[in-house]
N, C-alpha and C positions, 0 to 999 in steps of 0.2 A: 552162137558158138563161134569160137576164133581159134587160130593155131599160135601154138608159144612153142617157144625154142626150149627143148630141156636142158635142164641145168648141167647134167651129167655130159651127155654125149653132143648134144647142140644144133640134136635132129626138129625138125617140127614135129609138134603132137598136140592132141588136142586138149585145150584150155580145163577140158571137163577131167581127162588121165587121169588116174591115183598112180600108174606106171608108165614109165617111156616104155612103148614096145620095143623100141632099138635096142635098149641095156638094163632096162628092168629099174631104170633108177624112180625111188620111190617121191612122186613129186605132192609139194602141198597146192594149196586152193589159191589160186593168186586171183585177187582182185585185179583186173584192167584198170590202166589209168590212162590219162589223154597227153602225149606228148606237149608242154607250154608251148615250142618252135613249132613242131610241122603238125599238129595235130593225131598223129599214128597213133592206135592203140597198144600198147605196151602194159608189160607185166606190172605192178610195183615192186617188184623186187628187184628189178633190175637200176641200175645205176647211169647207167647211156643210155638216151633213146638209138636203137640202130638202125632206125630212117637218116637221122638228122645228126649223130652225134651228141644231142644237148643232155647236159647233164642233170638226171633225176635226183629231188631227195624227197623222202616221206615226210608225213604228215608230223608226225613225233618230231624230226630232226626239225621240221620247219616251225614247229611249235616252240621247242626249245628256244631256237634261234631267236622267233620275237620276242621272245620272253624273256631274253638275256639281253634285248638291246631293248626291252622295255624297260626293263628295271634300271638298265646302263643312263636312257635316258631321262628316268625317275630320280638319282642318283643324282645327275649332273643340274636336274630342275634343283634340287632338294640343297645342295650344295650352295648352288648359286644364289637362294633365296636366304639359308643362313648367311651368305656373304651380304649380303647386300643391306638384312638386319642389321647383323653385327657394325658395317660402317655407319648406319642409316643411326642403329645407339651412339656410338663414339662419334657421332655427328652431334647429336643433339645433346652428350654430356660435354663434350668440349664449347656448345652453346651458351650452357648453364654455367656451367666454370666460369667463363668470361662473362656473364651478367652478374654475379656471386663478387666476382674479382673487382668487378666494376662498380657494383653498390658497396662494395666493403671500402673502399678505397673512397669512396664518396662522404661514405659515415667517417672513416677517420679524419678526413679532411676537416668535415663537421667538431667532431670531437676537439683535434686541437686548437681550433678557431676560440674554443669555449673553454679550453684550456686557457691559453691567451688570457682571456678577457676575467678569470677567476672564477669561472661558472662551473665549479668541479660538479657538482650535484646533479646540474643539465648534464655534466659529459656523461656519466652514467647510465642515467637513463640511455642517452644517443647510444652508448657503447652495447648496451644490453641488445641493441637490434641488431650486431654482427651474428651473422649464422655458425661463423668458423671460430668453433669453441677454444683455438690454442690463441688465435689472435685476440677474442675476445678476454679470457683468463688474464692475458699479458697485458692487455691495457688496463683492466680493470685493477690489478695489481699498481702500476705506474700510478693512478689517480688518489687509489687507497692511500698509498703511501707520502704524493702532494698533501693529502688528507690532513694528514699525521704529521707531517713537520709543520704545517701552518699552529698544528695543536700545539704540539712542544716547544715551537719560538714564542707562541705566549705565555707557558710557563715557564720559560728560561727568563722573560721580562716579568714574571710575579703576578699577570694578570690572570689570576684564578676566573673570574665571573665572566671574561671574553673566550676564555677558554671551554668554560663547560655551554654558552650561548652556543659556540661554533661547533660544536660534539652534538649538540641539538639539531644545527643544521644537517650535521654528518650522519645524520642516524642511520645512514645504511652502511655504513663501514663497518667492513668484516669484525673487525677487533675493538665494538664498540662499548664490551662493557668492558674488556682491558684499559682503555684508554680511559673511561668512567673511572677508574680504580686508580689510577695514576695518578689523575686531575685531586683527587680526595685525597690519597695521602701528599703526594708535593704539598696542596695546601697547607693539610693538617702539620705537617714538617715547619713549614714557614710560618704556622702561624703561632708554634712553639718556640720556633727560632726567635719571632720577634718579641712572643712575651718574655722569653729567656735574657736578651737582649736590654729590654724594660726593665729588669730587674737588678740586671748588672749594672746599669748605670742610676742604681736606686729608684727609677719611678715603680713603686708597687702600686699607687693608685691608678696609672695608666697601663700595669697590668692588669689589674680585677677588670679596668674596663675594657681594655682588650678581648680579654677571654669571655668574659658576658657576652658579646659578640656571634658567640659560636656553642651553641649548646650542644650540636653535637659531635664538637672534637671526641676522641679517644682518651685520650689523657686530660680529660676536663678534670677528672677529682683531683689526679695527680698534680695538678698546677697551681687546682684552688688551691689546696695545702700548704704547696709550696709560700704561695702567695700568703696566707694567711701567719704560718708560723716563720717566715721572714720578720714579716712586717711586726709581729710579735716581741720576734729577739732584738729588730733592732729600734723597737721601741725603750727596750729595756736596756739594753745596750745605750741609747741615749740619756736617760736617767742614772746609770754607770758612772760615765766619765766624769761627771764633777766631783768626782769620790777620790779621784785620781790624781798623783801628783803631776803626770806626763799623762794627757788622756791618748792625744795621738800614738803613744806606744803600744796600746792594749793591742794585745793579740788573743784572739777567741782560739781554744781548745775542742771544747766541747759544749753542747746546748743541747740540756734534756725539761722536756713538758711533763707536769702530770694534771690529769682529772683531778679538779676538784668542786665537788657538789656543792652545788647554789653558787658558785661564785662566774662572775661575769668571765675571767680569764682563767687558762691554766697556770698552776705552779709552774713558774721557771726557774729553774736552776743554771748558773753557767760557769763554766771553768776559765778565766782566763788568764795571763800572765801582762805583766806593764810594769815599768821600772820606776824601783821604787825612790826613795831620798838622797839616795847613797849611791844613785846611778846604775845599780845594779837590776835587775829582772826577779820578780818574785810571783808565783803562781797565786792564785786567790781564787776561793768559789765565792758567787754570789747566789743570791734568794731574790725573787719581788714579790711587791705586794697583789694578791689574786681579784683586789678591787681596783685595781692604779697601773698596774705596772709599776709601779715606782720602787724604786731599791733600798730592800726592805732591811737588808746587812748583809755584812761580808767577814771569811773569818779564813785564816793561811792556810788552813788546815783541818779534815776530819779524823786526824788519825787522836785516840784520847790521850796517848803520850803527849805527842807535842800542845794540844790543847792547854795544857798545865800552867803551861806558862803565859797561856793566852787571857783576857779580859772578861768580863763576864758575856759581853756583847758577844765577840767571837762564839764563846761557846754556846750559848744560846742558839746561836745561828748556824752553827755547824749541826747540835743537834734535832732542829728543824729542819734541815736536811736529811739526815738519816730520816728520819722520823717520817717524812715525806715518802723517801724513795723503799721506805719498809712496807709503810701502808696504804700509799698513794698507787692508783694505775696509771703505769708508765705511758702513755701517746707515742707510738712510733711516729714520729714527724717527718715529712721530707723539710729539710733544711740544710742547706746546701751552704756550708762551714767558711770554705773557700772564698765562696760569692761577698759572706758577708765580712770578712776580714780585707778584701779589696776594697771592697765602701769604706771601710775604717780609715785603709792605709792610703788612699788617694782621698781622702777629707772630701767625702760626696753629702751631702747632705739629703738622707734618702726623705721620697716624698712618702709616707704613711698614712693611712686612717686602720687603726685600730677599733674603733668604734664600732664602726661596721659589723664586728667579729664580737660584740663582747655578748656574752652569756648566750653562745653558740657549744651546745655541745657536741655536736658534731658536722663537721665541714660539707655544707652542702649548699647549693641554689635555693 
């Protein structure tokens, strides 16, 4: 048992009281505690020890307290260890950058080397190991495109077969059936051009063989034909002229074919004009013969008026004409009118084989 000071009046009473006898004041149950400085026993309620002075706090306040510089100092650990993460990454990405930066820079190096030297297909490959897909993109684009004009300066020089070789090489080029498609028609372009070419300067035999060549152009039927009923008119055209008073005059109108069954060649028919005795220009159709070609007769005119006055021959021959284009089937022919009145008027002497063609009823390989 110990004496405490009541709170009221600030008499001594004893630790046990429910009252200070001095003032009645109603006191509670104070636990003793030990002064930390002088050791005195003191109430815990009270705030000073009043031996010593030294300042008391409870069990609560002193709990609180570590608890608030525990956490304070949880806080500051916690802090510090994100920090030190956080530099310890941007340590090791800034590592990575520059080994990244470092082999890329290595690989390009690599790459132009084989640029240089023509080796577009190695650089490729080489380029494919960049990690950094914009850089990568970009180069690979610059090579495609080396690619690609190496393609086109060989069709610009007409070398079709080094072109499609090196497109072979190329096979990983983004745009490589575009460029397949290209290399096909240029060709097929050029190689119309030069039988069109052949024919203008009358070799039709080194057009057929030309085109034999290439079985599968696009316009193969379209050329044999042309080929075929060229070489037709101006065979007939050349059994013409000694008919002629001025052959170099003749100028072609028009040239129509027709079918005619069992015979080796089509009915020709042709309209043309050439000057006649008298220096003047006069129109005339002719007929040939469907076993020869040879020129079978000629007559000024179909109309029956003017007929009248004409010979028997003429008439005959005019209407064997009609007669033909009544009951004969017309061949739409590609023949190209132009072509063959520049043969005429620059005295070309076209090379032909009709032979080839004869009791062909329909133009094919």
């Amino acid at each position: 048992m110990a004496l405490i000071l009541c709170k009221n009046c600030g008499k001594q009473i004893s630790d046990r009281a429910e009252k200070c006898p001095h003032c009645g004041y109603e006191q509670k149950q104070n636990t003793m505690i030990v002064c930390p400085d002088c050791g005195a026993a003191i109430s815990q309620d009270i705030d000073i020890c009043p031996m010593c002075g030294c300042p008391i706090y409870d069990n609560d306040n002193k709990k609180n307290e570590e608890t608030s510089k525990s956490k304070k100092i949880k806080k500051i650990l916690l802090l510090s260890g994100l920090g030190l993460s956080l530099m310890a990454l941007i340590t090791i990405l800034i590592i990575v950058a520059v080994v990244i930066f470092g082999r890329t820079n290595r690989i390009l190096k690599r790459v132009q080397s084989l640029i240089d030297d023509g080796l577009l297909v190695e650089a490729t490959i080489e380029i494919d190991k960049i990690q950094d897909e914009e850089i990568k993109e970009s180069k690979l684009s610059d090579v495609y495109s080396m690619m690609e004009k190496e393609i086109t300066d060989l069709l610009d020089q007409n070398k079709y077969d080094e072109a499609k070789k090196l497109l072979q090489k190329y096979k990983t080029i983004r745009n490589y059936t575009e460029l397949e498609n290209i290399i096909q028609q240029r060709e097929f372009d050029y190689i119309e051009t030069e039988i069109e070419n052949l024919m203008q300067n009358g070799d039709y035999i080194g057009a057929q063989e030309y085109l034999n060549r290439y079985s599968d152009h696009p316009k193969r039927q379209e050329l044999q034909e042309t080929i075929v009923y060229e070489s037709i008119a101006l065979q007939c055209i050349k059994s013409l002229k000694p008919s002629m008073k001025n052959p170099s005059s003749l100028q072609i109108n028009y040239i129509e074919f027709y079918h005619i069954e069992d015979k080796p060649y089509p009915a020709v028919i042709i309209l043309g004009s050439g000057q006649n005795g008298f220096g003047g220009y006069a129109n005339s159709y002719s007929l040939f013969d469907t076993e020869t070609l040879d020129l079978f007769g000629t007559c000024r005119s179909l109309d029956p008026d003017e007929l009248k006055n004409c010979d028997l021959s003429e008439v005959t021959i005019a209407a064997l004409i009609l007669l033909t284009r009544s009951e004969k089937e017309k061949i739409e022919a590609n023949c190209n009118i132009e072509r063959i009145n520049s043969i005429i008027q620059n005295s070309i002497t076209p090379k032909i084989d009709v032979t080839r063609y004869a009791n062909q009823k329909t133009i094919e390989f």
